[in-house]
BAFI-3210 file (N, C-alpha, C; in Angstrom, 3 decimals, decimal comma, padded with zeros to 6 digits):
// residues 120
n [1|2|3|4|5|6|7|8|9|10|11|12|13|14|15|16|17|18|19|20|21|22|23|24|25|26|27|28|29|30|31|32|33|34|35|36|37|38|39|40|41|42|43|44|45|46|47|48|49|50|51|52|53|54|55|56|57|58|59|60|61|62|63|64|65|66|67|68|69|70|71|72|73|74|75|76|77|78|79|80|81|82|83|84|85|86|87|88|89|90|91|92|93|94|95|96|97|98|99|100|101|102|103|104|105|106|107|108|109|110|111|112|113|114|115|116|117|118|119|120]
n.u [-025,163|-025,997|-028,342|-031,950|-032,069|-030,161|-028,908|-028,224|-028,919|-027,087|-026,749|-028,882|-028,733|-027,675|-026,553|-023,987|-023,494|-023,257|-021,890|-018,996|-018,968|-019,082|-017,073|-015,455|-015,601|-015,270|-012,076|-011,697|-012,574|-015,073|-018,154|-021,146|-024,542|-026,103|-029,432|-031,327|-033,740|-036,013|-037,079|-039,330|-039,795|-039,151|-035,753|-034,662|-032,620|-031,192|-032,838|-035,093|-033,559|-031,809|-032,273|-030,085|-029,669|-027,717|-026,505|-025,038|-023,430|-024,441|-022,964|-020,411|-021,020|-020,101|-017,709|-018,126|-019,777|-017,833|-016,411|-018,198|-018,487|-015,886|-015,940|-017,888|-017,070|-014,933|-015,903|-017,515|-015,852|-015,929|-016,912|-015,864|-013,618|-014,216|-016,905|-020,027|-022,218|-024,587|-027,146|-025,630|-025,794|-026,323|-026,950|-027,682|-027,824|-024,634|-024,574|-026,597|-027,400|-029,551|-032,155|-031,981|-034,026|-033,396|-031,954|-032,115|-032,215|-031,737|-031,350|-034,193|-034,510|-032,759|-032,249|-029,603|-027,997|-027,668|-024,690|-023,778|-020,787|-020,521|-018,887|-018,207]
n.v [-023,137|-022,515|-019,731|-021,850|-022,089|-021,567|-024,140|-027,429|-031,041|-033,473|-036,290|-038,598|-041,300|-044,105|-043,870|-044,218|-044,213|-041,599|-040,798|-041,146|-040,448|-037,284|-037,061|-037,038|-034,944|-032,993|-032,869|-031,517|-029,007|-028,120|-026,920|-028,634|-029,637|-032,070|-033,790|-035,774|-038,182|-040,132|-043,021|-045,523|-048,031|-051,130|-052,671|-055,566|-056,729|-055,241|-053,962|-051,359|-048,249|-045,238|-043,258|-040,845|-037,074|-035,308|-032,194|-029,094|-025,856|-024,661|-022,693|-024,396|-026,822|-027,995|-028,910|-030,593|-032,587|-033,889|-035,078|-036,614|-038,511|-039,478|-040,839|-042,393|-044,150|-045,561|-047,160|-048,909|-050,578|-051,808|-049,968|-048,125|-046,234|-047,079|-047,339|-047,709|-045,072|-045,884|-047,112|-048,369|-052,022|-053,691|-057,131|-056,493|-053,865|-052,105|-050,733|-051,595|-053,853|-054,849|-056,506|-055,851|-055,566|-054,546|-052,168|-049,969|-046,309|-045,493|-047,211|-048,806|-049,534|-048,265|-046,140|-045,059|-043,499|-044,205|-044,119|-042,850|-042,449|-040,045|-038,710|-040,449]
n.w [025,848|022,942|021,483|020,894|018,137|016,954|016,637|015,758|014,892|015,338|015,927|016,886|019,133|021,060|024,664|025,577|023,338|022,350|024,117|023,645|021,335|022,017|023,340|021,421|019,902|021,407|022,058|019,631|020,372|019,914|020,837|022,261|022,692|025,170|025,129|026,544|025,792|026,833|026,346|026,370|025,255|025,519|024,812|022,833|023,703|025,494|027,431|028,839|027,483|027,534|024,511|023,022|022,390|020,413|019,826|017,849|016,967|014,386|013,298|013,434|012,439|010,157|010,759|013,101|012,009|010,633|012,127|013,557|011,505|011,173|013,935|014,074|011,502|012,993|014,866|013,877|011,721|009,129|007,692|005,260|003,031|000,731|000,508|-000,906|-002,098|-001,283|001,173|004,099|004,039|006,410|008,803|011,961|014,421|014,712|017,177|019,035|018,378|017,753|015,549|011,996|008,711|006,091|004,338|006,127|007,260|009,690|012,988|014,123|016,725|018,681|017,549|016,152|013,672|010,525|008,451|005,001|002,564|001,011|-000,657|-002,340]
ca.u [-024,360|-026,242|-029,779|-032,247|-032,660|-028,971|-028,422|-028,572|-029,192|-025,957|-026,643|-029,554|-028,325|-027,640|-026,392|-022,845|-022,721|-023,257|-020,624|-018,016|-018,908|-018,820|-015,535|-014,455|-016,160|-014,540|-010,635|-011,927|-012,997|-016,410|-019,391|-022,218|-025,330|-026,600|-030,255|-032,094|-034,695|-036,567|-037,439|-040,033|-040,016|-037,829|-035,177|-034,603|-030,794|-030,994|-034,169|-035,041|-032,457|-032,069|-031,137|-029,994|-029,669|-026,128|-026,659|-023,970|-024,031|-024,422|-021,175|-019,710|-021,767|-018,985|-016,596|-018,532|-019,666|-016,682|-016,029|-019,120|-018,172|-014,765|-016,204|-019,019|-015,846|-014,032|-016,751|-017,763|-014,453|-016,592|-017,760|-014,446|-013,183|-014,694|-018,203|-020,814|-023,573|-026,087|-026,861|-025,179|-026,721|-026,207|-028,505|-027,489|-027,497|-024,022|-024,628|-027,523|-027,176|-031,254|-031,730|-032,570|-034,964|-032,659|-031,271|-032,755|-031,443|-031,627|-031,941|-035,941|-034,391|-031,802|-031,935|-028,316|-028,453|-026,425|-024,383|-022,747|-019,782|-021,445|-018,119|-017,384]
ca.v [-023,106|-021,397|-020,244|-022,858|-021,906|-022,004|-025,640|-028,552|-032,193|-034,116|-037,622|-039,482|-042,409|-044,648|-043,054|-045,051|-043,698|-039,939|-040,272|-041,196|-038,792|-036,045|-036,907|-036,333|-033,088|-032,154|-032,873|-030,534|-027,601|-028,224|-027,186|-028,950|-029,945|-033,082|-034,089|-037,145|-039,341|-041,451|-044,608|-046,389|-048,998|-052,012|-053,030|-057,261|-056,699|-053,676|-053,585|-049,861|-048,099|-043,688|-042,162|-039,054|-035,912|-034,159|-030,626|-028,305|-024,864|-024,097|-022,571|-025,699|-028,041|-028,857|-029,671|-032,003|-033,682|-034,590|-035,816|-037,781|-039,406|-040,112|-041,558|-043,976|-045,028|-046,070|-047,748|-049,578|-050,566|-051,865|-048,446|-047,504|-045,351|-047,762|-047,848|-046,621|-044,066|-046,544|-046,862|-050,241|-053,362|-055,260|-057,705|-056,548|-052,767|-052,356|-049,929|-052,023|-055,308|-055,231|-056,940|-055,007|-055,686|-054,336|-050,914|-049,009|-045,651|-045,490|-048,533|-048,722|-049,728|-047,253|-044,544|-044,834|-043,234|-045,211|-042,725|-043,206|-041,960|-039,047|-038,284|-041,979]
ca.w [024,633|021,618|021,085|020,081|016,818|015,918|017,001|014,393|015,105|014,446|016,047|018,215|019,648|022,517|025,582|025,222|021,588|022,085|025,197|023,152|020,362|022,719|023,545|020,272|019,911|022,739|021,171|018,349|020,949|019,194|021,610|021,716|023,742|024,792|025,184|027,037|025,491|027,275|025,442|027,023|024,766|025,872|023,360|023,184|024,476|026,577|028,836|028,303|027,484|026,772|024,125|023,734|020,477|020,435|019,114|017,572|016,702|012,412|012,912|013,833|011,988|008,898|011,414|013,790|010,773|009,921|013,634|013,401|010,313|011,192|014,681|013,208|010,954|013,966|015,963|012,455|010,629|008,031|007,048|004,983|001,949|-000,676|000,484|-002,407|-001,433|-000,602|003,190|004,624|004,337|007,656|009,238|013,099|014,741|015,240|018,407|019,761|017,632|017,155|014,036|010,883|008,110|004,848|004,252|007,160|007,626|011,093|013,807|015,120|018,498|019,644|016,397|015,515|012,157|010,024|007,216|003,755|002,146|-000,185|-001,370|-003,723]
c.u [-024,772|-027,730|-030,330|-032,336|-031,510|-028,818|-028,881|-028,150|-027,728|-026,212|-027,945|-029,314|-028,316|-027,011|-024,838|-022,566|-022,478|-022,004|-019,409|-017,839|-018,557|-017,706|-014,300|-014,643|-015,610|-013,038|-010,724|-011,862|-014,273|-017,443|-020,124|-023,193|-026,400|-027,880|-031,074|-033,330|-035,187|-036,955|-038,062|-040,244|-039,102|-036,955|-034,950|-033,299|-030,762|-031,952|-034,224|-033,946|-033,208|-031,410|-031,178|-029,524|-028,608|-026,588|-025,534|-024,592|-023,704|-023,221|-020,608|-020,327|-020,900|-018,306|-016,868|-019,117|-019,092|-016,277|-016,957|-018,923|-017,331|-014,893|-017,070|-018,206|-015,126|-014,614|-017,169|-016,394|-015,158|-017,398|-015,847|-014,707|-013,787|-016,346|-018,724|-021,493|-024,686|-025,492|-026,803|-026,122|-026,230|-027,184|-028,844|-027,098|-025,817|-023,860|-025,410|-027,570|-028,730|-031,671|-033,069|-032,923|-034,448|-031,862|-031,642|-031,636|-031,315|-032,155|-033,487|-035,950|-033,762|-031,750|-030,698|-028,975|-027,113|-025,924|-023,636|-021,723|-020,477|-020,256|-017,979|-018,451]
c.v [-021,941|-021,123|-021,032|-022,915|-021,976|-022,939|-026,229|-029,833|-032,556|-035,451|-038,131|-041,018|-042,765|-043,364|-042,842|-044,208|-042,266|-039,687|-039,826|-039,936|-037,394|-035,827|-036,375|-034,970|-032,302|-031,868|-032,012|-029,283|-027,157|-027,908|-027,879|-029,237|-031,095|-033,028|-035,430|-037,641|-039,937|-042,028|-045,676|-047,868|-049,992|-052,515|-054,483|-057,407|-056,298|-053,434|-052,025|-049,227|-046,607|-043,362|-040,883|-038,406|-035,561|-032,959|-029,946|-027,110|-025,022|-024,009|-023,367|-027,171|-028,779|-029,506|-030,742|-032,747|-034,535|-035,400|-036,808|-038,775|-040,496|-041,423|-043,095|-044,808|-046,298|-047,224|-048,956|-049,653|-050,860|-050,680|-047,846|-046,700|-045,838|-047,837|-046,960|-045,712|-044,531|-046,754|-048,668|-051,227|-054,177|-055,762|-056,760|-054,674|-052,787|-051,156|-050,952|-053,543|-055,973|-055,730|-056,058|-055,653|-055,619|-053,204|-049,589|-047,579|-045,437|-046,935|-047,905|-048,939|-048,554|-045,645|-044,341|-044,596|-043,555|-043,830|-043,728|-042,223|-040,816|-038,296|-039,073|-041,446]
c.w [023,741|022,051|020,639|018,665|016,103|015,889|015,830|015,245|014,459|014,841|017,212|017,965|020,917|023,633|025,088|024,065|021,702|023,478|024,681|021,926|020,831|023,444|022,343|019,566|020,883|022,921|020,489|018,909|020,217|020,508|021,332|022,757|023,778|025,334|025,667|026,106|025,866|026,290|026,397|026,359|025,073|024,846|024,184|023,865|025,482|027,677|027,863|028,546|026,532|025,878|024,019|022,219|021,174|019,386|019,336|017,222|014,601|012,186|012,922|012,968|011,298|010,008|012,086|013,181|010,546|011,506|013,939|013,013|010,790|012,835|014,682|012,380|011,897|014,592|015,018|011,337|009,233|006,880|006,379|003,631|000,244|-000,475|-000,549|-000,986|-000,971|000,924|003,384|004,865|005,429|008,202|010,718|013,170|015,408|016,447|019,253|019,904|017,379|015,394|013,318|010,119|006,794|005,255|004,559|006,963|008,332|011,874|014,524|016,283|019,361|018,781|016,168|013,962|011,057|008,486|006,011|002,998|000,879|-001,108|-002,464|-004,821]
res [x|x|x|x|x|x|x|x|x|x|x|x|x|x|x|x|x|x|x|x|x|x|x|x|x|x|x|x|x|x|x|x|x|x|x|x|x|x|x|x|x|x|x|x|x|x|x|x|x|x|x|x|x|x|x|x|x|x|x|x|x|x|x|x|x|x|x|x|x|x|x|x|x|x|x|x|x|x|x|x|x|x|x|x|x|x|x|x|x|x|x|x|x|x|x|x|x|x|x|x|x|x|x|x|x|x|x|x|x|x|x|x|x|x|x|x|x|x|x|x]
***
């Protein structure tokens, strides 16, 4: 794709999660490049289970942002147009369904990184 040094982190997650994302980066004509994880640690659902980093280039970053966003929307209906700026309170990972603690910003099982509306 790019040199390493242009790339930016846009999502580590499940395997499942960054598939689908990279499908929608891929509607856009967005490059990007995905990354493995091992995760030796067993999750209570999943047995061990990889995830994996999606990397974009800088140039591209606004846009697959916004493809992020609008994807974690989709996958999470509960994530809509009214949420505040605080990061979602649910009990349950909804990628993994590992139960959370309060108002994690990322799950401790799979690393879905949970987002908030920074526009409201």
């Amino acid at each position: 794709m790019t040199q390493e040094n242009e790339l930016r982190l846009l999502r580590k997650a499940q395997t499942a999660w960054i598939s689908g994302l990279a499908e929608r980066l891929n509607e856009k004509n967005i490059s990007f490049e995905i990354r493995a994880i091992p995760n030796n640690r067993p999750n209570h659902r999943f047995g061990t289970e990889m995830k994996c980093e999606i990397y974009v280039s800088a140039d591209d970053w606004e846009q697959a942002r916004e493809v992020d966003q609008a994807f974690y929307s989709e996958q999470i209906p509960e994530t809509n147009a009214d949420q505040t700026g605080a990061m979602l309170d649910i009990e349950h990972c909804p990628a993994c369904g590992a139960e959370l603690n309060g108002k994690e910003e990322s799950c401790p099982d799979c690393g879905l990184g949970f987002i908030s509306n920074p526009e409201v």
